[in-house]
C-alpha positions in Angstrom: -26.6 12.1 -9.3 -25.4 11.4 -5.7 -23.8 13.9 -3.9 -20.4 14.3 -2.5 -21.2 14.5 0.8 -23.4 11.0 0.7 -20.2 9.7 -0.8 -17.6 10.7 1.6 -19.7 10.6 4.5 -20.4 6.7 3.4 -16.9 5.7 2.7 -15.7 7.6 5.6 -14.9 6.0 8.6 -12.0 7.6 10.1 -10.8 6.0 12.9 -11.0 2.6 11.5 -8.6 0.8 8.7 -9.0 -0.3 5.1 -9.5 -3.9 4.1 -7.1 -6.4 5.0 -4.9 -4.3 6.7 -4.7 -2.0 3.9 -4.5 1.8 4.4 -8.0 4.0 3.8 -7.9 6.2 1.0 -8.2 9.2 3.6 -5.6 7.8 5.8 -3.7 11.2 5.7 -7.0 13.6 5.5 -8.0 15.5 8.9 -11.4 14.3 10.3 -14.1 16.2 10.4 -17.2 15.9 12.9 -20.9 16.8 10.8 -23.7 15.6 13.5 -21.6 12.6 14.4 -19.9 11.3 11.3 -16.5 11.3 11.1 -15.6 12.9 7.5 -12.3 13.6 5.8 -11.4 17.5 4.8 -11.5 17.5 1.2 -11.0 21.5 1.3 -7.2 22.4 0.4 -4.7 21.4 -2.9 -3.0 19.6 -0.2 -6.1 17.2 0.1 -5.0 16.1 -3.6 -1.5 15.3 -2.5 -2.7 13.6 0.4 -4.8 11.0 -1.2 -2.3 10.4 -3.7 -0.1 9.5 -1.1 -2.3 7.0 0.2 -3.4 5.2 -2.7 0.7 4.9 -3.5 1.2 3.5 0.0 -1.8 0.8 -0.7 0.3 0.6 -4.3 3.1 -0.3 -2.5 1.7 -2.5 -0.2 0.5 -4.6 -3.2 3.6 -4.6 -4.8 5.2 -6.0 -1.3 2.9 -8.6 -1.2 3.8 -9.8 -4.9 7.3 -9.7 -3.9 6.4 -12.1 -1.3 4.7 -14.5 -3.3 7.8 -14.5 -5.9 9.9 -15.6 -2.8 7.8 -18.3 -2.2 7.7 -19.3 -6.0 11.5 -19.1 -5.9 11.6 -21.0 -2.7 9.7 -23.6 -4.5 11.8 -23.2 -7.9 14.8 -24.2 -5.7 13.0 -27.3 -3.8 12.1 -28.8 -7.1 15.4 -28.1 -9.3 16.6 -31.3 -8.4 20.4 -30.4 -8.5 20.0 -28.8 -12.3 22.6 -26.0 -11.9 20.4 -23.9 -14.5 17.1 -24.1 -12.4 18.8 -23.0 -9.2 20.8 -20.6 -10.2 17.6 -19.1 -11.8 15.4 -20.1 -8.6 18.5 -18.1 -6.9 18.3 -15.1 -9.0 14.0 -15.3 -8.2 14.9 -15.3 -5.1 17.1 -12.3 -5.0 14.9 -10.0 -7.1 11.9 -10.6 -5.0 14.1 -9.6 -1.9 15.2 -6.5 -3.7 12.1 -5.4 -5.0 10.5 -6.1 -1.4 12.8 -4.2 -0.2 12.4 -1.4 -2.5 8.7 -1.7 -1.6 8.7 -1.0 2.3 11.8 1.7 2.0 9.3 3.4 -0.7 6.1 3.1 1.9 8.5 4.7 4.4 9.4 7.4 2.3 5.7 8.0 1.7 4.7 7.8 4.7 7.4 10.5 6.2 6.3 12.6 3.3 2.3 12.9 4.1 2.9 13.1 7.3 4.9 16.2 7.4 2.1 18.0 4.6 -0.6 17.1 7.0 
């Protein structure tokens, strides 16, 4: 069985970011220096809350990346509609949703992000 310790001291890199600009898992954890290696705190309830905070920010991040790629789809809904009133009004209405929902997305990450910091 491999211990806890080998596994956070292995994903643990504190200082540095996730993958592709993505948040780490421990992005809200306080560091902790053992011989050199930078480890998270794992030792309070508010650890819990902490890491579920970041794993909804890289959630939302996700989601604001699809919301992207629908207003690129509904961009290209609306090139090809050809004048069909019916396929532009529903390449409009793509359009719309995925600016709503991207919107939702980065005011949600905000929120989270205010929120960890001030339990940290």
């Amino acid at each position: 069985m491999i211990s806890v310790n080998l596994l956070i001291n292995f994903a643990a890199g504190c200082p540095g970011g996730g993958l592709l600009g993505f948040p780490t898992w421990y992005k809200y954890l306080p560091p902790m220096y053992v011989d050199g290696i930078c480890s998270p705190q794992l030792n309070s309830l508010s650890a819990v809350w902490l890491i579920a905070a970041a794993i909804i920010e890289i959630l939302l991040r996700v989601a604001a990346l699809v919301a992207v790629a629908f207003v690129i789809y509904g961009g290209f809904q609306l090139i090809t509609s050809q004048g069909d009133p019916n396929k532009t009004a529903q390449a409009r209405s793509t359009i719309i949703n995925a600016l709503v929902g991207l919107a939702v997305a980065i005011l949600s990450g905000v929120i989270i992000g205010f929120i960890a910091g001030r339990i940290s």
